[in-house]
Backbone and ligand atoms as CSV (ligand in chain L), in Angstrom:
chain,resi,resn,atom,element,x,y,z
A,1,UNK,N,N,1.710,-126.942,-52.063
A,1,UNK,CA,C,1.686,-128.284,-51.528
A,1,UNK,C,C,3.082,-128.801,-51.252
A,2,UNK,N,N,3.831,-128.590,-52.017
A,2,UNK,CA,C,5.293,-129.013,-52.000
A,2,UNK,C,C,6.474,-128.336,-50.652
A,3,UNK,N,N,5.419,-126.908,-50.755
A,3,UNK,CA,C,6.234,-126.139,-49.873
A,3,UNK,C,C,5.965,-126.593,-48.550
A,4,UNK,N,N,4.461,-127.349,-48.349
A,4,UNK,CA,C,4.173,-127.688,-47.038
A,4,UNK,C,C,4.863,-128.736,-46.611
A,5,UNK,N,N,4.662,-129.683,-47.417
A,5,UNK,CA,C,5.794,-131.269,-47.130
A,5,UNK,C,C,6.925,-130.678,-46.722
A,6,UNK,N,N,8.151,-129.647,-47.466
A,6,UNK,CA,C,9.085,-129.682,-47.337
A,6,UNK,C,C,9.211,-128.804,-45.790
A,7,UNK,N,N,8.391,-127.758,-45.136
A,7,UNK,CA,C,8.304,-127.482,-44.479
A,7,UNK,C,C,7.968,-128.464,-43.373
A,8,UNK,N,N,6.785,-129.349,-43.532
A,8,UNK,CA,C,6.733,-130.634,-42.461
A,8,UNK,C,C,7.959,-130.910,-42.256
A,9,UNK,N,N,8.460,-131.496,-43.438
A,9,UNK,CA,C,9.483,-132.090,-42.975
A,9,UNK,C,C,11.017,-131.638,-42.374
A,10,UNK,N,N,11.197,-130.750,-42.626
A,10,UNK,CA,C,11.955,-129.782,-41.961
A,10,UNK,C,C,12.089,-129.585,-40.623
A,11,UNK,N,N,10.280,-129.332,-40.024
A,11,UNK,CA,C,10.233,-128.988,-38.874
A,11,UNK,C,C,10.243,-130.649,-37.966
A,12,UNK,N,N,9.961,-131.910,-38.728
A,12,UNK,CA,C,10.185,-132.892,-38.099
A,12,UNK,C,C,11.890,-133.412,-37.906
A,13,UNK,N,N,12.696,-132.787,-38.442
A,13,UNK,CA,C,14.119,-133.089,-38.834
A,13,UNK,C,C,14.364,-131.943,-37.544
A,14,UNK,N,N,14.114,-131.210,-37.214
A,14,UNK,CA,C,14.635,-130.270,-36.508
A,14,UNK,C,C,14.028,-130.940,-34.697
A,15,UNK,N,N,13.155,-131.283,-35.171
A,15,UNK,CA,C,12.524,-131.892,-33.495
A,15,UNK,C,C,13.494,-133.305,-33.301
A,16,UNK,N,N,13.568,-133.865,-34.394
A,16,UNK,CA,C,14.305,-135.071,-33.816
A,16,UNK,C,C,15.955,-135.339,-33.291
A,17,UNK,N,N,16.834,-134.432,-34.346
A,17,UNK,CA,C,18.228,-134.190,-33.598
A,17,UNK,C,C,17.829,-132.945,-33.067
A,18,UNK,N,N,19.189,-132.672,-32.613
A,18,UNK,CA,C,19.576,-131.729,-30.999
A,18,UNK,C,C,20.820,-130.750,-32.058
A,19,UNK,N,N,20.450,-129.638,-31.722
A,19,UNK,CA,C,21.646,-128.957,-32.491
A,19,UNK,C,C,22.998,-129.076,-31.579
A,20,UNK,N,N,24.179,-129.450,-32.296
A,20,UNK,CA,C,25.130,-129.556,-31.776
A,20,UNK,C,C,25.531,-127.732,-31.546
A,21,UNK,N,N,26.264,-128.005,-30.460
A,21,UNK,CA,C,26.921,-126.747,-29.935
A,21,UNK,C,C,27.638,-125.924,-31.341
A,22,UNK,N,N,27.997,-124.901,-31.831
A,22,UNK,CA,C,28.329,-124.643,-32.670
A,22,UNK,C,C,30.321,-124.055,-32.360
A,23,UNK,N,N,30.670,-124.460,-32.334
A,23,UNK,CA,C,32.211,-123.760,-31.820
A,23,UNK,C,C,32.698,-122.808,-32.246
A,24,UNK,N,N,33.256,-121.631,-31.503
A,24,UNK,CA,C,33.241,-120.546,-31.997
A,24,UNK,C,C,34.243,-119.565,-33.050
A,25,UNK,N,N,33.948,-119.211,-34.094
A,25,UNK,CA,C,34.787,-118.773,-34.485
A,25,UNK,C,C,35.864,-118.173,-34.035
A,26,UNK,N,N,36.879,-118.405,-34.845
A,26,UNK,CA,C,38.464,-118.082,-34.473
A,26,UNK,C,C,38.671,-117.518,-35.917
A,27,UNK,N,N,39.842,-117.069,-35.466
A,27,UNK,CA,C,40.327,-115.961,-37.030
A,27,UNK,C,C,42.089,-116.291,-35.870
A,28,UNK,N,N,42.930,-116.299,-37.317
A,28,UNK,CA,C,44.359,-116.866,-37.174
A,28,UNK,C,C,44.954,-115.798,-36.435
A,29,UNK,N,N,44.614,-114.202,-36.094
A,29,UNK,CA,C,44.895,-113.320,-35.312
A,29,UNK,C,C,44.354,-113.743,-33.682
A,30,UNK,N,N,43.498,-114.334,-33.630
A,30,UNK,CA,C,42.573,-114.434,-32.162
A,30,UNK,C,C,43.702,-115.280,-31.206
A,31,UNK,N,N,44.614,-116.486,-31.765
A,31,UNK,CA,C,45.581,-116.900,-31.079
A,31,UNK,C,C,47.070,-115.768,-30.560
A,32,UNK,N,N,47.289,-114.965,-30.959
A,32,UNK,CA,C,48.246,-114.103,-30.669
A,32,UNK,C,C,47.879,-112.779,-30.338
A,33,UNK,N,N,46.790,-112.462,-30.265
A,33,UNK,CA,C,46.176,-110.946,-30.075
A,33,UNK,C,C,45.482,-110.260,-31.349
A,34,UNK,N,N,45.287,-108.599,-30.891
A,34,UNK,CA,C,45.052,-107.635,-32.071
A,34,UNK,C,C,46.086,-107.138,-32.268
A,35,UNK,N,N,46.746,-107.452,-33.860
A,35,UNK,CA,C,47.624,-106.297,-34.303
A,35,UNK,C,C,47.180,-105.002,-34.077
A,36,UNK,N,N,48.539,-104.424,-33.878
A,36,UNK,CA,C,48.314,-102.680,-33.312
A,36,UNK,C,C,48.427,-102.576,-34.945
A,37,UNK,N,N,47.867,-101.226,-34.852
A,37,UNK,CA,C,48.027,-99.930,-36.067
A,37,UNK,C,C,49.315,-100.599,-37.009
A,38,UNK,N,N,50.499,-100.588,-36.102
A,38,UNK,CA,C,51.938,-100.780,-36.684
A,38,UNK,C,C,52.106,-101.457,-37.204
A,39,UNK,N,N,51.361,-102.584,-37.110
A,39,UNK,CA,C,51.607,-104.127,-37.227
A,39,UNK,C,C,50.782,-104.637,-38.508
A,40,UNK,N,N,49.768,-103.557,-38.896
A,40,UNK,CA,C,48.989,-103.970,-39.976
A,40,UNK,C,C,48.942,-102.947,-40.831
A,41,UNK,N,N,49.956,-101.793,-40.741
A,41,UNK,CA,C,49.901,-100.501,-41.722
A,41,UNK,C,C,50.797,-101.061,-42.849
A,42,UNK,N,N,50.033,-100.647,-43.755
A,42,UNK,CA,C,50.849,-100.652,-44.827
A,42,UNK,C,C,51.128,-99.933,-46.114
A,43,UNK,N,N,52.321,-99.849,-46.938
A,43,UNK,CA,C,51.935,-98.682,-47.922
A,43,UNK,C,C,52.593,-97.127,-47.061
A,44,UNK,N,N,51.704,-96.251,-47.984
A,44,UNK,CA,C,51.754,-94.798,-47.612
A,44,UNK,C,C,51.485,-94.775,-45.452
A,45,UNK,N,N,50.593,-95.549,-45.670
A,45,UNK,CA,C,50.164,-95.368,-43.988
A,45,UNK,C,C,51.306,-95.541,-43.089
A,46,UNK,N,N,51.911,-97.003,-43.661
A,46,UNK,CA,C,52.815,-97.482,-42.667
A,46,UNK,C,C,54.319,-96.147,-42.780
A,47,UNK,N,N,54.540,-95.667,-44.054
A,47,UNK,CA,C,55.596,-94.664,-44.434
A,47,UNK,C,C,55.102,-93.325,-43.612
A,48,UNK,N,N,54.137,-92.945,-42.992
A,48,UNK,CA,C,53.528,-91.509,-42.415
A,48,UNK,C,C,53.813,-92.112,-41.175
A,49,UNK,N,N,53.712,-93.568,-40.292
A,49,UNK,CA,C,53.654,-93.242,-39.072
A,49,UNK,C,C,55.279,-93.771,-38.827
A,50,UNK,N,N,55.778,-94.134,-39.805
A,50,UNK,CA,C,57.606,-94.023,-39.374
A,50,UNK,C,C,57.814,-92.570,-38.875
A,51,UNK,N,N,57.345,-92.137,-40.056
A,51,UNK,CA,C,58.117,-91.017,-40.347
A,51,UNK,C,C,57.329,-89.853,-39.020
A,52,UNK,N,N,55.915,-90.314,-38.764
A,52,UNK,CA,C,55.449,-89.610,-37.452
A,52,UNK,C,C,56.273,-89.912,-36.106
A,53,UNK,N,N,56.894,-90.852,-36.206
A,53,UNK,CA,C,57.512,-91.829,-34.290
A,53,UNK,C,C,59.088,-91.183,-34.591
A,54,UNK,N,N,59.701,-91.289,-35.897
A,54,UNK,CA,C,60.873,-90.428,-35.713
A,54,UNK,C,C,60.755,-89.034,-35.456
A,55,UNK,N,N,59.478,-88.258,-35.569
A,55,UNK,CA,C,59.132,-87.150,-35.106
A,55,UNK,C,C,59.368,-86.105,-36.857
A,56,UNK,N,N,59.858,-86.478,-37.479
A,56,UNK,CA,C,59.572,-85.453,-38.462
A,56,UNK,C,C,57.567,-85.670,-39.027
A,57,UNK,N,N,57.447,-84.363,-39.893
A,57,UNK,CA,C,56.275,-84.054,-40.507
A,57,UNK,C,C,56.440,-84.542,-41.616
A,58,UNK,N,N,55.756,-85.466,-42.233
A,58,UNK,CA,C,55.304,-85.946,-42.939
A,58,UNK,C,C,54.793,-84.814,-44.270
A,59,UNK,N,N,53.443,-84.479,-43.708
A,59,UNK,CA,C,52.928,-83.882,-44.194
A,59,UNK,C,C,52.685,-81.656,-43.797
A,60,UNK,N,N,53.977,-82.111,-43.401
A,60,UNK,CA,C,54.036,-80.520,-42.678
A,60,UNK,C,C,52.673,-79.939,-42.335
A,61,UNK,N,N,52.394,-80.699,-41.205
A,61,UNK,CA,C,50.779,-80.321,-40.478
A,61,UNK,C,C,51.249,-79.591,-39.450
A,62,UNK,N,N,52.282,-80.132,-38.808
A,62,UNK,CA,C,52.687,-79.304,-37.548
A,62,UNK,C,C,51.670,-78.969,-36.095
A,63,UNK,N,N,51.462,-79.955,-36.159
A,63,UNK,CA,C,50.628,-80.158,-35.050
A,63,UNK,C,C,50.418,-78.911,-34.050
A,64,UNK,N,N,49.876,-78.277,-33.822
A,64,UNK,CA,C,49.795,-77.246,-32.558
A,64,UNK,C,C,50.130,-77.329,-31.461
A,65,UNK,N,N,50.958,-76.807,-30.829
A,65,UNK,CA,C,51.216,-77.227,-29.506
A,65,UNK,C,C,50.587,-76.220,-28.367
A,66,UNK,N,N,51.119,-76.059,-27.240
A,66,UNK,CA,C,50.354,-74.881,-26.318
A,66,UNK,C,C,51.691,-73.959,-26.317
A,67,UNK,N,N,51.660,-73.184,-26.666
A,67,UNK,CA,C,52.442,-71.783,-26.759
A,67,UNK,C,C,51.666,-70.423,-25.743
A,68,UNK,N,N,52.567,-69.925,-25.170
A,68,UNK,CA,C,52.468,-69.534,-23.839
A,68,UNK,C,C,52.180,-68.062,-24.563
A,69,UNK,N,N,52.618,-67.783,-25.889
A,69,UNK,CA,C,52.340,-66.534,-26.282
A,69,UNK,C,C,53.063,-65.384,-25.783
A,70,UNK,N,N,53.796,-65.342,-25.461
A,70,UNK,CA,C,54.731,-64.358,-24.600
A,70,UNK,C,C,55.600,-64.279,-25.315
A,71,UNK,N,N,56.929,-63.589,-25.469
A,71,UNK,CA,C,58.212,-62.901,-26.403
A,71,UNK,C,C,58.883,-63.789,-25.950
A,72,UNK,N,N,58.912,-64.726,-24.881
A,72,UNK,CA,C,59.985,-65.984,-24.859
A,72,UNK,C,C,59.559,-67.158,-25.666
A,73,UNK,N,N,57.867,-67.365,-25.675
A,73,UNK,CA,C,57.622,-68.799,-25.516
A,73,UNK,C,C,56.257,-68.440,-27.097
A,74,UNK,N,N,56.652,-67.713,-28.230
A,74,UNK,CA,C,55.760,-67.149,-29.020
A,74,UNK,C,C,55.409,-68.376,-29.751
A,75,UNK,N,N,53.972,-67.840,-30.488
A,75,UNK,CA,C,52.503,-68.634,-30.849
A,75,UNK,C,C,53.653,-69.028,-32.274
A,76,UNK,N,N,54.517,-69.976,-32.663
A,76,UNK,CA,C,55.317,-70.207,-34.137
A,76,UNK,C,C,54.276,-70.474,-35.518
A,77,UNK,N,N,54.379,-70.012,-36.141
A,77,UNK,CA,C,53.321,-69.659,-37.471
A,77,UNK,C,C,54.314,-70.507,-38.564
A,78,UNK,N,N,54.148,-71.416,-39.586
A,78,UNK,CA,C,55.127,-71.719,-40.893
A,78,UNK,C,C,54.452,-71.018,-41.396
A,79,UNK,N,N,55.271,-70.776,-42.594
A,79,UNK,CA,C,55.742,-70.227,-43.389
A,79,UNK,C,C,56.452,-70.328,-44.938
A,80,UNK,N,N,55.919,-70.421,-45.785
A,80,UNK,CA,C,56.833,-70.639,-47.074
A,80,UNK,C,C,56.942,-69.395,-47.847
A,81,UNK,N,N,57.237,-68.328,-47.392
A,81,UNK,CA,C,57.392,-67.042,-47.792
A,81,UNK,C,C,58.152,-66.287,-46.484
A,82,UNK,N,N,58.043,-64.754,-46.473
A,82,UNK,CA,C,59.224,-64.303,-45.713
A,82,UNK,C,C,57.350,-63.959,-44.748
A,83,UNK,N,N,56.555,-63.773,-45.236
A,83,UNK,CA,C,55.238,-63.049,-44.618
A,83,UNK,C,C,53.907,-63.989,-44.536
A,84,UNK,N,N,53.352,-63.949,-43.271
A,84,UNK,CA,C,51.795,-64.341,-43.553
A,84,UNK,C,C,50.938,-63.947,-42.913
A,85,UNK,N,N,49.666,-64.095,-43.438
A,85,UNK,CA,C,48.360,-63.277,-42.440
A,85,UNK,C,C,48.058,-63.764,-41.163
A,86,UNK,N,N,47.967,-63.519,-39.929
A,86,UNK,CA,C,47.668,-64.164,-39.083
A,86,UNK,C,C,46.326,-63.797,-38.644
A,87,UNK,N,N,45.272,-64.953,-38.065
A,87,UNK,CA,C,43.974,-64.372,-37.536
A,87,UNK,C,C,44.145,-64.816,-36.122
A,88,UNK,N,N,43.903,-63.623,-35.258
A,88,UNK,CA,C,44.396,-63.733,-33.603
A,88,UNK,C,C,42.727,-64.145,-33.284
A,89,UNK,N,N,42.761,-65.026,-32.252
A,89,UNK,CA,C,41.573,-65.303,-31.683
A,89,UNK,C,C,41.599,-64.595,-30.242
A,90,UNK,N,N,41.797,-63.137,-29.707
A,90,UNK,CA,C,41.858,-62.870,-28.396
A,90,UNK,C,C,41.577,-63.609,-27.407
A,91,UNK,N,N,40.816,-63.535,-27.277
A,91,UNK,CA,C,39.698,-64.226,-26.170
A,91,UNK,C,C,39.423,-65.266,-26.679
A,92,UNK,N,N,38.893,-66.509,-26.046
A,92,UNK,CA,C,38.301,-67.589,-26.004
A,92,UNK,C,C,36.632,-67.430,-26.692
A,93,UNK,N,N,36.169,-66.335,-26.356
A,93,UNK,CA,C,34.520,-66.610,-26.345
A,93,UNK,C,C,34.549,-65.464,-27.500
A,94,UNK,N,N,35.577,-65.266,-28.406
A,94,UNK,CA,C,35.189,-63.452,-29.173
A,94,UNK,C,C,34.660,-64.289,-30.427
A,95,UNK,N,N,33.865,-63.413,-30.971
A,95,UNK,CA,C,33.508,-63.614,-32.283
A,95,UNK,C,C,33.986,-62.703,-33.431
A,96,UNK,N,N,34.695,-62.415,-32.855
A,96,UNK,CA,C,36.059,-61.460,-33.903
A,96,UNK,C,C,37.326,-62.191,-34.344
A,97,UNK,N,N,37.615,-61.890,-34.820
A,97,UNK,CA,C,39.461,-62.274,-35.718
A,97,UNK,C,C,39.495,-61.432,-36.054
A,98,UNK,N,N,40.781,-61.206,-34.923
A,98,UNK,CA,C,42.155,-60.070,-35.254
A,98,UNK,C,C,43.020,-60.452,-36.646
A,99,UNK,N,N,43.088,-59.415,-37.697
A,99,UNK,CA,C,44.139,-60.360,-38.598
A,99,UNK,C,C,44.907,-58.854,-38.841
A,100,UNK,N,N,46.157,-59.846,-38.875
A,100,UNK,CA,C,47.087,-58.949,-39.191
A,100,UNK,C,C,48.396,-59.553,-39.849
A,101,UNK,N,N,49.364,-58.882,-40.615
A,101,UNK,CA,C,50.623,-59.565,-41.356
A,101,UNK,C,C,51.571,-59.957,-40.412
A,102,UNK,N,N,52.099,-61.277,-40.431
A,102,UNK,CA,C,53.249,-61.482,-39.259
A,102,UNK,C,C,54.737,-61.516,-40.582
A,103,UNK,N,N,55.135,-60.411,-40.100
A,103,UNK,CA,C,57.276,-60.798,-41.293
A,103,UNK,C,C,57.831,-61.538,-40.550
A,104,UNK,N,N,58.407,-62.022,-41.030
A,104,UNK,CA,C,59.899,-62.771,-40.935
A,104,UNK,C,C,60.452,-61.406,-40.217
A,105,UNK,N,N,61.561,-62.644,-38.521
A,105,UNK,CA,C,61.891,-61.808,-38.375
A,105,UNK,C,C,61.874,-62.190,-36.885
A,106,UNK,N,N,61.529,-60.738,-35.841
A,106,UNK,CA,C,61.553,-61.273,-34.224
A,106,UNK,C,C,59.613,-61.325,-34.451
A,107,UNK,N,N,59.273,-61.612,-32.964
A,107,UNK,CA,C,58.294,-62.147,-32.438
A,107,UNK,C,C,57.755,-61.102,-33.069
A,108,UNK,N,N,56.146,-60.691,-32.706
A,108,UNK,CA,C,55.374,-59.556,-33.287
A,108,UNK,C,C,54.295,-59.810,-32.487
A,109,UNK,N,N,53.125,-58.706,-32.100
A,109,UNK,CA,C,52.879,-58.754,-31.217
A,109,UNK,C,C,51.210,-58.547,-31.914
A,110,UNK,N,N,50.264,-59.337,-31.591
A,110,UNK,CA,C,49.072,-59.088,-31.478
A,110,UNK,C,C,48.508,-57.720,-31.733
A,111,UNK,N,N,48.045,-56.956,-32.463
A,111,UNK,CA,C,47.481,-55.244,-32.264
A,111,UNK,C,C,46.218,-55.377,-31.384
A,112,UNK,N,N,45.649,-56.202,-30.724
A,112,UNK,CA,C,44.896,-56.483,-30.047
A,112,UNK,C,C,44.757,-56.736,-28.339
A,113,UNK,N,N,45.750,-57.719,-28.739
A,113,UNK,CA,C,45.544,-58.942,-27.214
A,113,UNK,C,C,47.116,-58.588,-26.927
A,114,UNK,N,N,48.107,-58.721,-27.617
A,114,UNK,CA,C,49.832,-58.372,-27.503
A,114,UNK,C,C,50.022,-59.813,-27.411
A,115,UNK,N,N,49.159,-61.022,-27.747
A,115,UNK,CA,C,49.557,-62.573,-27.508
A,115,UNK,C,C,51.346,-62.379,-28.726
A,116,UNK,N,N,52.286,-62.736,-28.931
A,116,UNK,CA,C,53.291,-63.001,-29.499
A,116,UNK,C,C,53.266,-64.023,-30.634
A,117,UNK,N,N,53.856,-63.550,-31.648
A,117,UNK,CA,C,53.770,-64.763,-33.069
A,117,UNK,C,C,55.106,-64.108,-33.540
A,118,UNK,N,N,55.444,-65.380,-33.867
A,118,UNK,CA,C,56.922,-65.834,-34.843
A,118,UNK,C,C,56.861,-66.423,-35.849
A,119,UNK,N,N,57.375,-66.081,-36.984
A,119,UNK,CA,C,56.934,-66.470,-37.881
A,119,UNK,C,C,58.625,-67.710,-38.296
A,120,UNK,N,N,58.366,-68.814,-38.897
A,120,UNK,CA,C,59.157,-69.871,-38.913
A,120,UNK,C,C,59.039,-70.512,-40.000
A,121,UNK,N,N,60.528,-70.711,-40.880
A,121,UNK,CA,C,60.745,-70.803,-42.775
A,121,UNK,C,C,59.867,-72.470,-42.420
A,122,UNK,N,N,59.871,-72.510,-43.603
A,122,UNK,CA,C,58.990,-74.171,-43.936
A,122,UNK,C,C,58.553,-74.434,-44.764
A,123,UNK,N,N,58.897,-75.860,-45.112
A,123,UNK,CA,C,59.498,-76.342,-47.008
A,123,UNK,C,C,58.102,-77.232,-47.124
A,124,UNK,N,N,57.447,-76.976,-48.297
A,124,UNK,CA,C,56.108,-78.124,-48.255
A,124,UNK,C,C,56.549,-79.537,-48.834
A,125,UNK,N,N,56.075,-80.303,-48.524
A,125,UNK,CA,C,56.592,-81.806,-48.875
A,125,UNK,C,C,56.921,-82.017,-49.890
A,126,UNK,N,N,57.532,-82.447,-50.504
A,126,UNK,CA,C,57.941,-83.057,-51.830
A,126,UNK,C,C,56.915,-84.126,-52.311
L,1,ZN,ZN,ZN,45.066,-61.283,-30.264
């Protein structure tokens, strides 16, 4: 019974004013734009993408680049030893891996495909 009154009356309160327009939220960023990434990193985050825009590795990920694979322009492998295993992907579509040891040293050559790998010293982060 109570719930009905309060419901009457509700729905008579709602017929008689007019809802005012509601204005739209704002947030103290909406006057000046979206902070970029830069602008709101902070901590460890903001210390990785300094240290990403001055171009050193951070996290010695070493991003991949396109290496032409050839004895001028070889596939560079790190390294924290003088040796490491490499798995050659020949072909695009193979379902094989070539693996073989790349030394320290000059380029080395695929036993497979002859694609070129160099192997290159590299210190893990502190
Ligand atoms: Zn290969």
């Amino acid at each position: 019974m109570a719930a009905r009154l309060l419901l009457r009356s509700a729905f008579r309160a709602a017929k008689t004013c007019r809802a005012a327009p509601v204005p739209a939220l704002t947030r103290g960023m909406a006057a000046g734009g979206i902070p970029t990434d830069e602008e709101q990193a902070t901590g460890m985050e903001r210390i990785i993408m300094k240290a990403m825009q001055e171009g050193s590795d951070p996290y010695n990920m070493m991003k991949p680049k396109e290496y032409a694979g050839s004895k001028v322009d070889p596939h560079l492998v790190p390294s924290i030893t003088n040796k490491r295993i490499v798995g050659c992907v020949c072909e695009e579509d193979n379902t094989a891996v070539v693996w073989f040891w790349l030394h320290q040293g000059e380029a080395q050559r695929c036993p497979s495909c002859g694609s070129h790998y160099q192997l290159v010293a590299h210190e893990l982060p502190h």
